[in-house]
C-alpha positions as CSV (number, residue, x, y, z in Angstrom):
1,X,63.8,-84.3,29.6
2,X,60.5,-86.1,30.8
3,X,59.8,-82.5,32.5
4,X,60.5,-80.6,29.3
5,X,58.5,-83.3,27.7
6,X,55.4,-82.9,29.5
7,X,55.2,-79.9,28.9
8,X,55.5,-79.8,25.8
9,X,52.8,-82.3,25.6
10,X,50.6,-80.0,27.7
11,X,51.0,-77.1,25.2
12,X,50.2,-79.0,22.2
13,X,47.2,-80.4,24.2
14,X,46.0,-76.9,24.8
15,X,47.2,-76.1,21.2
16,X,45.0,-78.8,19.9
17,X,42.3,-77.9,22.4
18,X,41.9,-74.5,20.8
19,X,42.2,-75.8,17.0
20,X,39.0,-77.6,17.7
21,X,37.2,-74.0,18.0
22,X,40.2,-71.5,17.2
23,X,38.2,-68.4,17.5
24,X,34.1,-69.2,18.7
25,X,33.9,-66.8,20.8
26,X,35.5,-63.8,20.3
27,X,32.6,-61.9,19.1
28,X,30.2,-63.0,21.3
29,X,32.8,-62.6,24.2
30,X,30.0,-61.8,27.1
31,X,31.7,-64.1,29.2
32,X,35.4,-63.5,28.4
33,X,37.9,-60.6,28.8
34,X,40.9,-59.9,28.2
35,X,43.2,-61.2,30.8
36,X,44.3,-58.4,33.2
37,X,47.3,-58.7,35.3
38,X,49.4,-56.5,37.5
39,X,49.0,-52.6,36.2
40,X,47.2,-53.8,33.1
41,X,43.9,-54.7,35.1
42,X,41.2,-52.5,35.2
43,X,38.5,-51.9,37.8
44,X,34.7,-51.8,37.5
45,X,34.7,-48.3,36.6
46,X,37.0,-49.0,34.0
47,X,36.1,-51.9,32.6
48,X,36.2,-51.7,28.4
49,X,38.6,-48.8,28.7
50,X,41.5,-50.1,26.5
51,X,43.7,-48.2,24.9
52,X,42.3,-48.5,21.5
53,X,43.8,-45.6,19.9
54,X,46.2,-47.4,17.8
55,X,43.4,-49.7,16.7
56,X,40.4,-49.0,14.3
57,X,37.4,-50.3,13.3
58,X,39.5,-51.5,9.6
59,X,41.7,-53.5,12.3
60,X,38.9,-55.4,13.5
61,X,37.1,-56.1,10.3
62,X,40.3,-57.5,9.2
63,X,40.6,-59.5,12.7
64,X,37.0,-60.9,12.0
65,X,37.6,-61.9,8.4
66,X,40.8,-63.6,9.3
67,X,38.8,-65.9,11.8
68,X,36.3,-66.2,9.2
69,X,38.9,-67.6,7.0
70,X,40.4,-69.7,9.3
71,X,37.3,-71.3,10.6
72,X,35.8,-72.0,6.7
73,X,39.4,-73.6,5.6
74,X,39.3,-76.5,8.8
75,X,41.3,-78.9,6.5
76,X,44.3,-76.4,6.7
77,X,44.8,-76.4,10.5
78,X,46.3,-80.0,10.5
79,X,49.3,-78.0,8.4
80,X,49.7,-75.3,11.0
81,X,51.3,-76.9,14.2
82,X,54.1,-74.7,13.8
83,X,51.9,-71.3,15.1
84,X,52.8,-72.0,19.0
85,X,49.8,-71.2,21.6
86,X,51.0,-67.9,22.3
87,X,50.4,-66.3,19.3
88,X,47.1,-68.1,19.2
89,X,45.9,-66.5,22.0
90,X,47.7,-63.1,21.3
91,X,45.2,-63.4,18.3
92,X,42.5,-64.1,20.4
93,X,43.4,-61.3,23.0
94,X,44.0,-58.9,19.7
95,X,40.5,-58.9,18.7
96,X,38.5,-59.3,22.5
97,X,40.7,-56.4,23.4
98,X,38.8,-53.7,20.8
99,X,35.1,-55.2,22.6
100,X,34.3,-53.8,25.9
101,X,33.7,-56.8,28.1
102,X,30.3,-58.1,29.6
103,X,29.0,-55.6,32.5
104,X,30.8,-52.6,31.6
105,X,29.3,-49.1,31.4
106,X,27.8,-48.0,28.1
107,X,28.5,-44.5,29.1
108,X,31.8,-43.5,29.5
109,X,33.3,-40.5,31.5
110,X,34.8,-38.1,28.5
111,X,37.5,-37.2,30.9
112,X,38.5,-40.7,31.5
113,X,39.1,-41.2,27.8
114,X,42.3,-40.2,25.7
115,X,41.4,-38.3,22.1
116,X,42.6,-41.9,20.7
117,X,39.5,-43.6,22.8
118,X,37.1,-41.3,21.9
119,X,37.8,-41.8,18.5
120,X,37.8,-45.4,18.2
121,X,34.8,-45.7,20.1
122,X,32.9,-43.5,18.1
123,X,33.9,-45.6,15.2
124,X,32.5,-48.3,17.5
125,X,29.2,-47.0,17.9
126,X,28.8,-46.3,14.4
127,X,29.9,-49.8,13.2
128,X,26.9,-51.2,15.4
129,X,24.5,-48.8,14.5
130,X,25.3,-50.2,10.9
131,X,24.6,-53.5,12.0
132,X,28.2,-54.9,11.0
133,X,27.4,-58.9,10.6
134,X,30.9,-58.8,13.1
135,X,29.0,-57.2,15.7
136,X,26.2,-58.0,18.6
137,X,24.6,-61.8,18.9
138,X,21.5,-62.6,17.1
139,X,18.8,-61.3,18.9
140,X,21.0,-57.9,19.3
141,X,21.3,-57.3,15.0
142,X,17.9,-58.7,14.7
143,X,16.6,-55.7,16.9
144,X,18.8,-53.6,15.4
145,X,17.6,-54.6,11.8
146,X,13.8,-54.0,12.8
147,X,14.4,-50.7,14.7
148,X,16.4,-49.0,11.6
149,X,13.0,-50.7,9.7
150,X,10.9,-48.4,11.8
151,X,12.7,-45.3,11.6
152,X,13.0,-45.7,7.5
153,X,9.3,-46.7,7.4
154,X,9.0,-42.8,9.3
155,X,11.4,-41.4,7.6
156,X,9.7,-42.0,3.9
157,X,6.3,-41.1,5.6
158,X,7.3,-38.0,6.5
159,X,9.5,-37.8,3.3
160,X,6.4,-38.6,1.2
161,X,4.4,-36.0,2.7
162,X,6.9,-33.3,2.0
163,X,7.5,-34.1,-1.2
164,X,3.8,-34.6,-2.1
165,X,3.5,-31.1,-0.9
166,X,6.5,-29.4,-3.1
167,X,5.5,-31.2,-5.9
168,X,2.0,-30.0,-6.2
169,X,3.0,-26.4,-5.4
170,X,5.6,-27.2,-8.5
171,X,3.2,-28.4,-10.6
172,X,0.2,-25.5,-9.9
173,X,3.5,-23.2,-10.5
174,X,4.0,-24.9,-13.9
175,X,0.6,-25.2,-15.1
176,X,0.2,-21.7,-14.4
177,X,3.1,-20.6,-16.1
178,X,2.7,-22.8,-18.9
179,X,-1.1,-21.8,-19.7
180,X,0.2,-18.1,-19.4
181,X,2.7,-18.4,-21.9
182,X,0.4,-20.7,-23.8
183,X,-1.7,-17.4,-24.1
184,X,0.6,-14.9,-24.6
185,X,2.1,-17.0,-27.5
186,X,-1.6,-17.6,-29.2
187,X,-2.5,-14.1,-28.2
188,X,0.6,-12.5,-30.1
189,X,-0.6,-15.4,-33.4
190,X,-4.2,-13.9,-33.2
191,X,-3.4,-10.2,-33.2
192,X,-0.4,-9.8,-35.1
193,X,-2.3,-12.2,-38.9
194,X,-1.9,-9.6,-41.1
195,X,-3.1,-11.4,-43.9
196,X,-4.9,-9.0,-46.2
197,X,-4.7,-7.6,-49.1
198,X,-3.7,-3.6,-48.8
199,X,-5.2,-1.7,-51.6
200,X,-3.6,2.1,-51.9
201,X,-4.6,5.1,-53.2
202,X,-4.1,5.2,-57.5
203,X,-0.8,7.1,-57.0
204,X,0.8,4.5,-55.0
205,X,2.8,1.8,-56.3
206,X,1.8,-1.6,-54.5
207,X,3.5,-4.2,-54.5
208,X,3.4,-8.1,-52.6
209,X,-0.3,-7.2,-51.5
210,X,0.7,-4.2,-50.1
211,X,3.5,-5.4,-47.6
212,X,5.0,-2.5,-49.6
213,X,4.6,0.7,-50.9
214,X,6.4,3.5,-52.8
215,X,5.0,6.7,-52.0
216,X,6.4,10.1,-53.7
217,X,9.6,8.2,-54.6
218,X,9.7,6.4,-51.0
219,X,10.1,2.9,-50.2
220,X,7.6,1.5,-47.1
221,X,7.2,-1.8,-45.7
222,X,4.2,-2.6,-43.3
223,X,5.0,-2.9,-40.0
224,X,4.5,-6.5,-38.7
225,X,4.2,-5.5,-35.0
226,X,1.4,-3.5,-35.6
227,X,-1.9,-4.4,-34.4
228,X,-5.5,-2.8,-34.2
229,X,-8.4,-2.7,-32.2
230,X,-11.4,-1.1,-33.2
231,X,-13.7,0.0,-30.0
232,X,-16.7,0.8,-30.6
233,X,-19.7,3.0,-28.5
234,X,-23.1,1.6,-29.7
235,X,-26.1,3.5,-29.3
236,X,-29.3,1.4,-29.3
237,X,-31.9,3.5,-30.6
238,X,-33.3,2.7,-33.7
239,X,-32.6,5.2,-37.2
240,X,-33.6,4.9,-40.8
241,X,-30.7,4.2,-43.3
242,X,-29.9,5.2,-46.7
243,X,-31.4,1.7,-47.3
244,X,-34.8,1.3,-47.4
245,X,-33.7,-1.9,-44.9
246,X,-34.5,-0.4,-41.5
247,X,-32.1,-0.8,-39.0
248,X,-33.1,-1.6,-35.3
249,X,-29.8,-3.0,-33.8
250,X,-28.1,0.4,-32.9
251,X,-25.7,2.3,-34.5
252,X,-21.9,2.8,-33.7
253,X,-22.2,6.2,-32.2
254,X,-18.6,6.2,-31.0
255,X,-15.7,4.4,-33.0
256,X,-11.8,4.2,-32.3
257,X,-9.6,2.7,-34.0
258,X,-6.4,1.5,-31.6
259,X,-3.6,1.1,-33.6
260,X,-0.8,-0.5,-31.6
261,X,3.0,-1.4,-32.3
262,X,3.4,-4.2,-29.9
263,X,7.5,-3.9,-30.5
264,X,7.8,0.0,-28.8
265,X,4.3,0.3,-26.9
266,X,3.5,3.5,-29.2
267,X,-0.5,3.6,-29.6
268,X,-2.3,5.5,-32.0
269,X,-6.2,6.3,-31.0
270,X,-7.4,7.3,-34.6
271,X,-11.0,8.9,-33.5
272,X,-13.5,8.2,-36.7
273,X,-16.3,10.5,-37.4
274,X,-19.2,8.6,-37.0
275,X,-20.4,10.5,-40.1
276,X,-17.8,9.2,-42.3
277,X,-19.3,8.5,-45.3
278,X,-18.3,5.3,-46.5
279,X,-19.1,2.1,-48.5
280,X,-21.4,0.3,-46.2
281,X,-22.6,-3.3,-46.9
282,X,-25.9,-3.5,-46.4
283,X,-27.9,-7.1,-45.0
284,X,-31.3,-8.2,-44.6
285,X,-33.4,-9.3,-40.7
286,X,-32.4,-12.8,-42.0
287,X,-28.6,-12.1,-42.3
288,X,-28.8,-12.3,-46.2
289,X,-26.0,-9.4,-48.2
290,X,-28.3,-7.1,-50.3
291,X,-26.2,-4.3,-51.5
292,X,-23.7,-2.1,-50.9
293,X,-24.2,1.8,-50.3
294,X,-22.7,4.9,-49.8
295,X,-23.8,6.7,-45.9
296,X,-22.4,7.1,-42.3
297,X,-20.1,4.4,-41.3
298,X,-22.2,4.5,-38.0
299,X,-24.7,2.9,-39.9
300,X,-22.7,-0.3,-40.3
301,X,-23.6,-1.6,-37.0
302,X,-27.1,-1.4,-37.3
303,X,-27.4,-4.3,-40.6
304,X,-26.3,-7.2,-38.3
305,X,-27.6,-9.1,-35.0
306,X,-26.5,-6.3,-33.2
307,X,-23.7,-8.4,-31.7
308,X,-21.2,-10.5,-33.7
309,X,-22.6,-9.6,-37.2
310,X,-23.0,-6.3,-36.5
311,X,-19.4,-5.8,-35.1
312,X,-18.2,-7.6,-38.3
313,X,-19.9,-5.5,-40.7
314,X,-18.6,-2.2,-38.9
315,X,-15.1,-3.7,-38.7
316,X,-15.1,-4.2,-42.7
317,X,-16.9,-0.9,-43.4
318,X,-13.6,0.3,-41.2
319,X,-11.1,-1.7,-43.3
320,X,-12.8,-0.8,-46.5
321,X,-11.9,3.3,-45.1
322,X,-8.3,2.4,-44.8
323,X,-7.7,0.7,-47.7
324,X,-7.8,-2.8,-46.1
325,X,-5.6,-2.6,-43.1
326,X,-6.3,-5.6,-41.0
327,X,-8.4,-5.2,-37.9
328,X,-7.4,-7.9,-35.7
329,X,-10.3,-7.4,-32.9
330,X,-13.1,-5.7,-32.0
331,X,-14.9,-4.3,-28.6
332,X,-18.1,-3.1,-29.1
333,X,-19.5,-1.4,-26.0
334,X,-23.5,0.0,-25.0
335,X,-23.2,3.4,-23.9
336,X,-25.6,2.3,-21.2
337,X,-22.6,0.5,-20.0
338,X,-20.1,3.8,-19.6
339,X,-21.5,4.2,-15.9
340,X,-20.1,0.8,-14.5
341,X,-17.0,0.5,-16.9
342,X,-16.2,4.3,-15.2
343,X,-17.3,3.0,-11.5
344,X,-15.4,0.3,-12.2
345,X,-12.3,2.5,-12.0
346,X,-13.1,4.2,-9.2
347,X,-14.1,7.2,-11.4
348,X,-12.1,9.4,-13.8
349,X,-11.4,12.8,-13.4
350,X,-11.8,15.2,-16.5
351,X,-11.5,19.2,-17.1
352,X,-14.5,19.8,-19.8
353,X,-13.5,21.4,-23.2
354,X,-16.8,22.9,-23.8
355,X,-19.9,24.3,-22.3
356,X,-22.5,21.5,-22.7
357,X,-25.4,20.7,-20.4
358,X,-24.0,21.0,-16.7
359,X,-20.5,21.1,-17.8
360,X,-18.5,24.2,-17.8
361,X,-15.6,24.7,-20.4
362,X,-12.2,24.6,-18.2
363,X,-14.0,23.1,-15.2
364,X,-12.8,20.1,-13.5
365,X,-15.1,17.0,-12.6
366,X,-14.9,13.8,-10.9
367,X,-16.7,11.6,-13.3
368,X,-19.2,8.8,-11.5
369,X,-22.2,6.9,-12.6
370,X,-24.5,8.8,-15.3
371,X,-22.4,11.6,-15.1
372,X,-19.4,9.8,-17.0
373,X,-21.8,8.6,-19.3
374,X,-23.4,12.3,-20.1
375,X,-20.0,13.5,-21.0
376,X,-19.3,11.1,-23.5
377,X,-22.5,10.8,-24.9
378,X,-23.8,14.1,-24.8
379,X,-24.3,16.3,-28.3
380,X,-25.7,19.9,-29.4
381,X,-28.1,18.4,-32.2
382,X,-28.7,21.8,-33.6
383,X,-24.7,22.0,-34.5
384,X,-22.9,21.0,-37.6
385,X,-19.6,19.9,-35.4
386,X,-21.6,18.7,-32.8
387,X,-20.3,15.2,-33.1
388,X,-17.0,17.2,-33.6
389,X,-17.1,18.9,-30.3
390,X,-18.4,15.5,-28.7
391,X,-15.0,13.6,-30.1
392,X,-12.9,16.5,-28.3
393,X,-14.5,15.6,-25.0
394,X,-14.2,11.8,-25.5
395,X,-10.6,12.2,-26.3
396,X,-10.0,13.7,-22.7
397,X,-11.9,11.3,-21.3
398,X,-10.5,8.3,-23.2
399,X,-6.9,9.5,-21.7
400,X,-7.9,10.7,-18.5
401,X,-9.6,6.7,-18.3
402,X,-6.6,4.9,-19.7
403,X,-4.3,6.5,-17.4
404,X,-6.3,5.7,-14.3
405,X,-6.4,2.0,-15.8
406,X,-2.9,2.2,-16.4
407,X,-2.0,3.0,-13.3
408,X,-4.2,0.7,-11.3
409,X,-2.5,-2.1,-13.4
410,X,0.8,-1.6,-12.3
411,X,-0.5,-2.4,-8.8
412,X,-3.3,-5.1,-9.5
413,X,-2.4,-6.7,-13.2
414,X,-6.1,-8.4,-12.6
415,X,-7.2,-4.9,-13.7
416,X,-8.0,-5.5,-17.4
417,X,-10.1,-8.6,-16.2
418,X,-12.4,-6.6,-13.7
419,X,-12.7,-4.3,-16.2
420,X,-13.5,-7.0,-18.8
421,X,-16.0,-8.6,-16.4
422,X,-17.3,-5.3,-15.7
423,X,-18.3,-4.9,-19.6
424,X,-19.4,-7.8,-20.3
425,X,-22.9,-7.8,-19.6
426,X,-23.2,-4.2,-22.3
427,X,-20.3,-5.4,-24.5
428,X,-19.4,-7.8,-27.3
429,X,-15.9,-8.7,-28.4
430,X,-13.6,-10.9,-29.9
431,X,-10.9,-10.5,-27.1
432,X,-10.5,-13.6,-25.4
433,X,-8.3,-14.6,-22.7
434,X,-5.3,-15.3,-25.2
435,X,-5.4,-11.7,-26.6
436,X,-6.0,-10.0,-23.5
437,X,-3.2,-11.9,-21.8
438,X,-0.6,-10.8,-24.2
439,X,-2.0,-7.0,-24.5
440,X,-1.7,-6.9,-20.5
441,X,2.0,-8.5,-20.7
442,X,3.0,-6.4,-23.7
443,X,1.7,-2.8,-21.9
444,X,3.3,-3.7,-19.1
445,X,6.9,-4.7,-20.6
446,X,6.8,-1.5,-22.1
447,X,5.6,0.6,-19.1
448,X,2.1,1.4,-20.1
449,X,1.2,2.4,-23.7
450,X,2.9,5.8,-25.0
451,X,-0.7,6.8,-26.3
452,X,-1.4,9.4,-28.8
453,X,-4.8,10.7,-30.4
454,X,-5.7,11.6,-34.0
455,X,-8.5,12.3,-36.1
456,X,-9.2,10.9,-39.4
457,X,-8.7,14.3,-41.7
458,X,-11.7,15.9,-43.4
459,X,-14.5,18.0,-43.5
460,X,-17.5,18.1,-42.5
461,X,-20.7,19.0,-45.0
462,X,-24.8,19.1,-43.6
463,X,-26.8,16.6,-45.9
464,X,-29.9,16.6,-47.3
465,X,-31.2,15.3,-43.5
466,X,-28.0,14.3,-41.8
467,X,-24.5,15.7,-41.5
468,X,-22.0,14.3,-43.1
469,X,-18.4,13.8,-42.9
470,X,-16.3,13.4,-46.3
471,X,-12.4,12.2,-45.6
472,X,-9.3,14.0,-47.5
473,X,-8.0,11.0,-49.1
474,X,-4.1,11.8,-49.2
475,X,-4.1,13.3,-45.6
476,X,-6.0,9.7,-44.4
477,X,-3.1,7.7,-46.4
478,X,-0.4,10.2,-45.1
479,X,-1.8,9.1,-41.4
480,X,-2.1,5.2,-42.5
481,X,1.8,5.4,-43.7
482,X,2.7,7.0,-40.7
483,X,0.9,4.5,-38.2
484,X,1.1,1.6,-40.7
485,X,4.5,1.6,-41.9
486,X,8.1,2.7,-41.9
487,X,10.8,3.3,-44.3
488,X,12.5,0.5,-46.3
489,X,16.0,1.3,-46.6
490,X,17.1,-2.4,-47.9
């Protein structure tokens, strides 16, 4: 009895010996292992090899937060006398067993580990690279802590300076695409206003300011798409007028109107006599209207500043000819300038119509420098069609130029603005960036411009000093329905 006695005074001694600290140091156990006896113990080599594959990282968490517990409820351990020493220290030995013990190799042989030990001590590895608060002493998480510091600091450095990148590429891309669209959109508001009035001739029926028309028992609404350009070929040497105002600004030797429908790509080049007789508003030096007179439309140009005023007066005179259709733009161009807008091209290459100067009829020419500009300009004075004849060559030229243009497009879309560049020191224009933009876009959408070239109808009479040209007023508004217009079948 005094045997069994003693003993079990000894194991509640050790019982209450490890109450006072239950668990300390089982996860700082650099001077503890598990106790190794008989086949159980492991050698140098081996040391921190247990089997841990029925154990997980969850299984010691819960180990950890179970001492945790234990140690922050004290008061309680007074009430557990019953748990005997043994499973104590099972409980201890159950959580040192999952730590490799002091000293032993941080590398471990693959071949010397089961699939179950790789595993858990993978999970291992991971749980201290996450700095579990279960894990390392002190001075081990607090080196830890500032080492995953460092590598974040690095890591947004580097992240920043990717990003920055991306972001400005993403941006230029947006602003770029945005001002495009910008233009096309303000473009497509500036060339499609069709806000006049259309006037007809008296046997047409207007009606809602000529957004339609019933001609020979036939509906017609205005076309919407439609747009127009007016181009014009000035020729700077001064003239006398039907006025006795003297003009000195030029004169609109060449003049085309473009007639576009920006919903199929069709273009109509309507080629207008310079000696069109029209109503022609006539302005003094100072810019002040005097009157309005009957004489060549070419003479429109010349009662203005020879640039803004003088396209403006021309583009009415033009508009007053087909009974108001708006003109949406204007491009005004010295003939001086033909040579570089041609160069500009590379060229253009033309068979002549006609024998004129040192072109042959049914010859072919590459067109460069002055010679482009003698083709288009040149004229037999002494002929009554002479500015007839001189159309007929322009037209092949004007094609023969707007397919090269074309064509370079499709490769360099920059085309139009080299061109425009090119012009601009012997042009004047209303085409800004906006317009040209959404010409460019719409051409190319629609494969080029399905282009087509007519004259205004009529005949041509010799004046009392200069030729002149009278139009056939139901052949002109035959063309303008045609261009203008379509059938209304609501």
């Amino acid at each position: 009895m005094n045997s069994q006695n003693n003993n079990e005074n000894s194991n509640n001694t050790d019982t209450a010996d490890k109450e006072t600290k239950p668990y300390d140091n089982i996860y700082s156990n650099s001077n503890k292992q598990p106790s190794q006896t008989g086949e159980s113990a492991a050698s140098d080599d081996e040391k921190g090899n247990v089997q841990y594959a029925d154990r997980s990282i969850r299984d010691d968490i819960n180990d950890y937060k179970f001492v945790k517990s234990y140690k922050s409820h004290g008061h309680h351990k007074h009430h557990h006398h019953h748990h005997s020493s043994k499973e104590n220290s099972d409980d201890v030995l159950l959580v040192q067993s999952s730590r490799p013990a002091k000293g032993s190799s941080n590398k471990i042989k693959k071949k010397s580990l089961s699939t179950g030990n790789e595993k858990y001590l993978l999970e291992y590895d991971e749980l201290v690279k996450s700095n579990h608060p279960a894990m390392g002493s002190k001075e081990q998480k607090k080196a830890i802590r500032e080492k995953q510091k460092i590598k974040k600091r690095r890591f947004k450095k580097w992240q920043r300076v990717i990003l920055t990148i991306i972001s400005t590429i993403l941006a230029l891309v947006l602003v770029v695409s945005g001002l495009l669209v910008w233009f096309i959109y303000n473009g497509s508001k500036e060339l499609l206003d069709n806000t006049n009035i259309i006037s007809a001739p008296s046997n047409v029926v207007v009606q809602n300011g000529g957004q339609y028309v019933v001609y020979n028992g036939q509906t017609y609404e205005f076309n919407k798409n439609m747009t127009s350009i007016l181009c014009m070929g000035i020729d700077k040497s001064s003239f006398d007028g039907a006025s006795d105002i003297k003009g000195e600004n030029g004169q609109a030797d060449v003049l085309i109107l473009v007639a576009m429908d920006t919903s199929t790509g069709e273009t109509k080049l309507i080629n207008i006599s310079r000696d069109t007789m029209t109503d022609v508003a006539v302005y003094s030096a100072s810019g002040y209207y005097v009157e309005t007179v009957n004489e060549q439309i070419c003479l429109s140009y010349a009662y203005g500043d020879g640039k803004e005023s003088s396209c403006a007066n021309t583009v009415t005179a033009v508009e007053r000819l087909f009974y108001n259709i708006p003109i949406n733009s204007y491009f005004a161009l010295d003939l001086d300038g033909i040579s570089a807008l041609n160069d500009a091209v590379g060229g253009v290459d033309v068979v002549s119509p006609e024998t004129i100067g040192d072109f042959k009829e049914g010859e072919s020419y590459h067109l460069e420098g002055q010679n482009a500009e003698a083709f288009v300009r040149s004229r037999d004075m002494e002929s009554v069609d002479a500015n007839s004849k001189r159309m007929q060559r322009q037209q092949v030229y004007l094609d023969s130029f707007m397919n090269t243009v074309l064509a370079q497009t499709k490769n360099d879309i920059t085309t139009p603005v080299s061109l425009f560049n090119a012009s601009a020191p012997y042009s004047c224009t209303n085409l800004n960036p906006s317009k040209i933009c959404y010409l460019s876009q719409n051409m190319l959408s629609h494969n080029g411009m399905n282009m087509k070239m007519v004259s205004v109808p009529g005949e041509l009479k010799k004046g009392e000093v200069y030729t002149e040209f009278y139009v056939n007023e139901d052949e002109l508004y035959k063309l303008i329905l045609d261009t203008y217009y379509k059938p209304y079948n609501g």
